[in-house]
N, C-alpha and C positions, 0 to 999 in steps of 0.2 A: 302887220308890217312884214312885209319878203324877205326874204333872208339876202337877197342879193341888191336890197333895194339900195339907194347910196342917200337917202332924203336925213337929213340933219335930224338925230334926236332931241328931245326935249331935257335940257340938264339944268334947268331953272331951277331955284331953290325950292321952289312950290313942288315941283315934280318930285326931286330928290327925296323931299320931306315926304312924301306923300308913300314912296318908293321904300322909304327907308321905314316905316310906322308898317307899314304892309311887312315886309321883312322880318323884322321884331317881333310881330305875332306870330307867323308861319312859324320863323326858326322856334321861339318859343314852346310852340305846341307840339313842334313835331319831337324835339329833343326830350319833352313829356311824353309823349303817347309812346317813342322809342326806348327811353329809360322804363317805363313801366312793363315792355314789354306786348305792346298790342300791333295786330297786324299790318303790317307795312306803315308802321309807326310815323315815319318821317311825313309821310304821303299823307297818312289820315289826318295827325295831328296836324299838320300845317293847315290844311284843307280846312277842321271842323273849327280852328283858334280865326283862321282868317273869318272864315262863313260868322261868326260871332260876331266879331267886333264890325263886320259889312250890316249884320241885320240889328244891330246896336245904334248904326247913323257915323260909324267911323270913315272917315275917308278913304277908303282902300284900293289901291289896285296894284297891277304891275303894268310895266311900260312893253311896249310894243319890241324895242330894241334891246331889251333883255331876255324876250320870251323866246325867241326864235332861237338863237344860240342855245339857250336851256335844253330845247329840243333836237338840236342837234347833237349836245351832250351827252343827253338820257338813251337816245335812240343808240350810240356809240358804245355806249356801257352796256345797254340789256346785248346790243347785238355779239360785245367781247365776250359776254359770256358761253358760245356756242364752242364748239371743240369738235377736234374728228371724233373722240370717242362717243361722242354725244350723238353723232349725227349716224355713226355704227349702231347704238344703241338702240335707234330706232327701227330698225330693220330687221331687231332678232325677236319680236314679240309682235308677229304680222293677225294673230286672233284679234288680242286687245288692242291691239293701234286701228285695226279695223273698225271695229265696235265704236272705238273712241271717233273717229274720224265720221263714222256716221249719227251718232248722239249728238254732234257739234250743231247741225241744221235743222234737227229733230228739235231740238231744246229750246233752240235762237227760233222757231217757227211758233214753237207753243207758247211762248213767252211775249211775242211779237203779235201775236192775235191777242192774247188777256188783255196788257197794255192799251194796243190802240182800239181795239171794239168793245174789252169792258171797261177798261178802265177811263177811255177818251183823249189817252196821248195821241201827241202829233207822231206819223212815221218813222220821221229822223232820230226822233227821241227814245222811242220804243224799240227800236234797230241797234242803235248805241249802246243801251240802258242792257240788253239782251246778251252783247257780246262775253261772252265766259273769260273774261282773265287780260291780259294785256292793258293795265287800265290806264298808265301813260299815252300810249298809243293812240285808245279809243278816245279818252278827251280831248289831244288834240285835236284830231280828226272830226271827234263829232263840234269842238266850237268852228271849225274850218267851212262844215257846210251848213251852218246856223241850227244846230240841234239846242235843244233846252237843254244847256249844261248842268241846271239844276237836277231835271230828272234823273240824268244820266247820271249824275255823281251820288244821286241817292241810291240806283240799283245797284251797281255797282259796290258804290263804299259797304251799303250793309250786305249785301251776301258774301265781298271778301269775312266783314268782320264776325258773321253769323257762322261761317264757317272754320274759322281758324278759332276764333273760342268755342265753338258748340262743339265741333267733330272730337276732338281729346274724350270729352264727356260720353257721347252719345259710343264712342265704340270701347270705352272702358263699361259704359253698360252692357254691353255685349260679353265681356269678360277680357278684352285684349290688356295687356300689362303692355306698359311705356318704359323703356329703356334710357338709359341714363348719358347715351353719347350723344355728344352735342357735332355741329358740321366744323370743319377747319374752313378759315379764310382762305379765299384762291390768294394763290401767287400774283404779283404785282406784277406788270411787263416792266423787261426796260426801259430806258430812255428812248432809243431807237422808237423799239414798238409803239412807246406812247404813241408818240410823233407821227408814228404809219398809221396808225389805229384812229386818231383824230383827222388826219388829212382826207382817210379814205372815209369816213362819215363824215363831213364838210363836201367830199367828192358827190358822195350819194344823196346825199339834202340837195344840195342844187342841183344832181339833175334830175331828180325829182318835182325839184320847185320847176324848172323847166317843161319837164311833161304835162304840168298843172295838176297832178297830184293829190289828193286830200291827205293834208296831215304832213306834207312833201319834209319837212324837215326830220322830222324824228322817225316817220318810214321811212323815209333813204338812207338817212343814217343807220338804222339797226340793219337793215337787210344788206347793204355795202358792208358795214360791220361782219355782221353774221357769217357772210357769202366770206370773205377773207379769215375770220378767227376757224370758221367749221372745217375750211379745207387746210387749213393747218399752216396758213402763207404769213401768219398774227399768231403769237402765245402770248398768253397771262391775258387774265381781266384787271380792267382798267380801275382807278386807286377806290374802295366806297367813299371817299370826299368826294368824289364827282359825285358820283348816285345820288347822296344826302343834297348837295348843294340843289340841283337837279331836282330832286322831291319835293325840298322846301318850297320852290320855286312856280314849280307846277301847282302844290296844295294851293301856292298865295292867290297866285291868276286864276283859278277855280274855286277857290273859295270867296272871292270877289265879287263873281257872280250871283252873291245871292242878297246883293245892297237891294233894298224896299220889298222883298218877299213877304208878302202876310203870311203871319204864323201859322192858320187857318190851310193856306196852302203848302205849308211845311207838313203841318197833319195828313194831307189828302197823298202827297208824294209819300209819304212814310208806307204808308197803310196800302199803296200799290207796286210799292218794292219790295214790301214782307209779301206780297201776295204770288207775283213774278220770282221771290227770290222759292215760294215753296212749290211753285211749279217746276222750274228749273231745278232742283234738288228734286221731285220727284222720278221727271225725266233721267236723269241722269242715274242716279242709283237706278232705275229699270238696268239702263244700259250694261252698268257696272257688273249685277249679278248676272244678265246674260253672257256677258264677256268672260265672270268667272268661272261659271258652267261649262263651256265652249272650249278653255282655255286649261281647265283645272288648276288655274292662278287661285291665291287665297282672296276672297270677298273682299276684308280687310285692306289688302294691298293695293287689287283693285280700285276700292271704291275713291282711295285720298290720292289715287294716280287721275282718276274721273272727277272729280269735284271741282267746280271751277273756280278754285283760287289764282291766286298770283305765282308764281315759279319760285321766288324765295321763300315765299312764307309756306309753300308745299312741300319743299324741300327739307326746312328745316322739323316738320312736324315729322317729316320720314324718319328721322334722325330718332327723334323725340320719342315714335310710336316703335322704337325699330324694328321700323319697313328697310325693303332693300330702298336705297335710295338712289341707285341707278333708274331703275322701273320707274318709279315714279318721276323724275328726273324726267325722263327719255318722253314720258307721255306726256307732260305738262307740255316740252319743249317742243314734244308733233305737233299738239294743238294750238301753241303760240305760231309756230309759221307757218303753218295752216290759214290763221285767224293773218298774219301779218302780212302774206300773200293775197287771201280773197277778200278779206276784207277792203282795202285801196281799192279795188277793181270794183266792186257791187258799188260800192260810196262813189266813186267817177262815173259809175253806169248810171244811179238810179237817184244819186242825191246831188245835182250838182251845187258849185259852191257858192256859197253865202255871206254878204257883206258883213252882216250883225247877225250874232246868234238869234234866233226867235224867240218871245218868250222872257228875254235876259233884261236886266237893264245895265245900264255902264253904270260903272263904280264911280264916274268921274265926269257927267254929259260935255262937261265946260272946258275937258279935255280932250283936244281933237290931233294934238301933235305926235301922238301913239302911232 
């Protein structure tokens, strides 16, 4: 459903009901995977609580006229979070931002051959599934030009989660000792800024959705966002009850996608995103120790700046491993608008868009008023 569309929603009881049951589980899971502690909690648990009760026979889905706002939300919040210091920061470490900037094609290439010629995904999927980080983003984007959201949500979800619980491990085996500070919450904007900070991603989703776009609502919002918080015209990031709300949201509509999936094919997806995901960590740790050599940056610092996680969940490990967390920070944040610039453009060039994901089934066939 477009974000500018003006076509009457669906607010029948059946819909509601259907809406509301889908909700209940997301919020659910994600407020568990979040209290417990696990990576981008809200995101995964809504996603892996919804994908259950979808491959259980439950009803599930989200409505059309609720997702699009979501993603103008989401896209408004990652993009508040940019800052001049942020955007300084990437300028003064021109070795590793280098390195980094070239492992990003290096990675998504190797990855994107295993996928589609060993593994037998389709393109779009394999393309998506490859992308290091941004994983709001990339899902929209990839259900926008009919990618198997399933696949995509398997590379992705397990190489975030294989790396924000393995890496602590894997470099305490090396000998590194973790530090005891934790991150401070940003500052909240005013009233004011809300208000600017929404208007101007509402601004950039439509004219996004205007240019026809992949993903138009939640890339125009972050990069509108971004483009105004980074040159300092916006302060403060916007309240985390957007974000969570937002997370939940996204988990539900992606985790929906996996209503009549055979178990069998749940297996065969597993088994080629552990495979992709140790490619992709091979590539990149190359990268990493060349960049540290190059740069005489510490290995360590390097490697959890190079890893393609999520920007919060990297952030705070810096914290946790005490890394500087500028560095990491700065590098997370080149490759996310790196990835938030070229990515739209390759997906307009080479994928164009798609009525129904491929691959997927509706949560809902007998519903068409989405």
């Amino acid at each position: 459903m477009p974000l500018l569309s003006v076509s009457k929603p669906d607010l029948s009881r059946r819909a509601l009901l259907r809406l509301g049951v889908t909700l209940l589980f997301a919020a659910t899971g994600g407020s568990l995977f979040a209290w417990s502690g696990m990576p981008a909690g809200w995101l995964s648990g809504a996603l892996v609580f919804t994908a259950i009760a979808a491959l259980a026979g439950v009803n599930v889905g989200v409505a059309g006229w609720l997702r699009q706002p979501t993603f103008v939300v989401l896209g408004t919040s990652m993009g508040s979070a940019m800052s001049p210091d942020t955007l300084q920061g990437i300028t003064t470490w021109p070795v590793t931002m280098l390195a980094l900037l070239l492992s990003v094609p290096v990675m998504m290439t190797a990855v994107v051959v295993y996928l589609e010629k060993v593994a037998g995904w389709d393109r779009r999927s394999a393309f998506f599934a490859a992308v290091p980080g941004a994983l709001s983003a990339v899902l929209a984007m990839a259900e926008s030009v009919g990618a198997d959201t399933r696949r995509v949500v398997f590379g992705q979800s397990l190489r975030l989660f294989a790396l924000v619980a393995l890496l602590p491990l894997a470099l305490g085996g090396f000998g590194h000792q973790t530090a005891a500070a934790m991150p401070v919450a940003a500052a909240a904007p005013d009233a004011a800024s809300f208000m600017t900070s929404m208007l101007v991603g509402i601004t950039g989703a439509c004219l996004f959705e205007r240019l026809k776009f992949p993903g138009d609502a939640i890339v125009g919002a972050m990069l509108a966002s971004g483009v105004a918080h980074g040159s300092g015209l916006i302060e403060g990031r916007l309240p985390d009850m957007f974000l969570i709300v937002g997370f939940i949201v996204l988990g539900a509509n992606t985790g929906s996608r996996f209503a009549g999936t055979p178990l069998e094919t749940l297996k065969r997806f597993f088994v080629d995103a552990l495979m992709a995901l140790i490619i992709a960590t091979a590539v990149t740790a190359s990268f990493a120790v060349l960049a540290a050599w190059l740069s005489g940056e510490s290995h360590v610092k390097v490697m959890v700046a190079y890893v393609p996680g999520a920007v919060e969940a990297m952030t705070i490990m810096a914290f946790v491993l005490g890394l500087d967390p500028a560095f990491v920070v700065a590098h997370h944040l080149a490759r996310f608008l790196g990835i938030s610039l070229a990515i739209p453009l390759i997906t307009r060039l080479f994928f164009p868009p798609a009525a129904v994901p491929s691959e997927s089934v509706d949560p809902d066939p007998t519903d068409t008023k989405d």
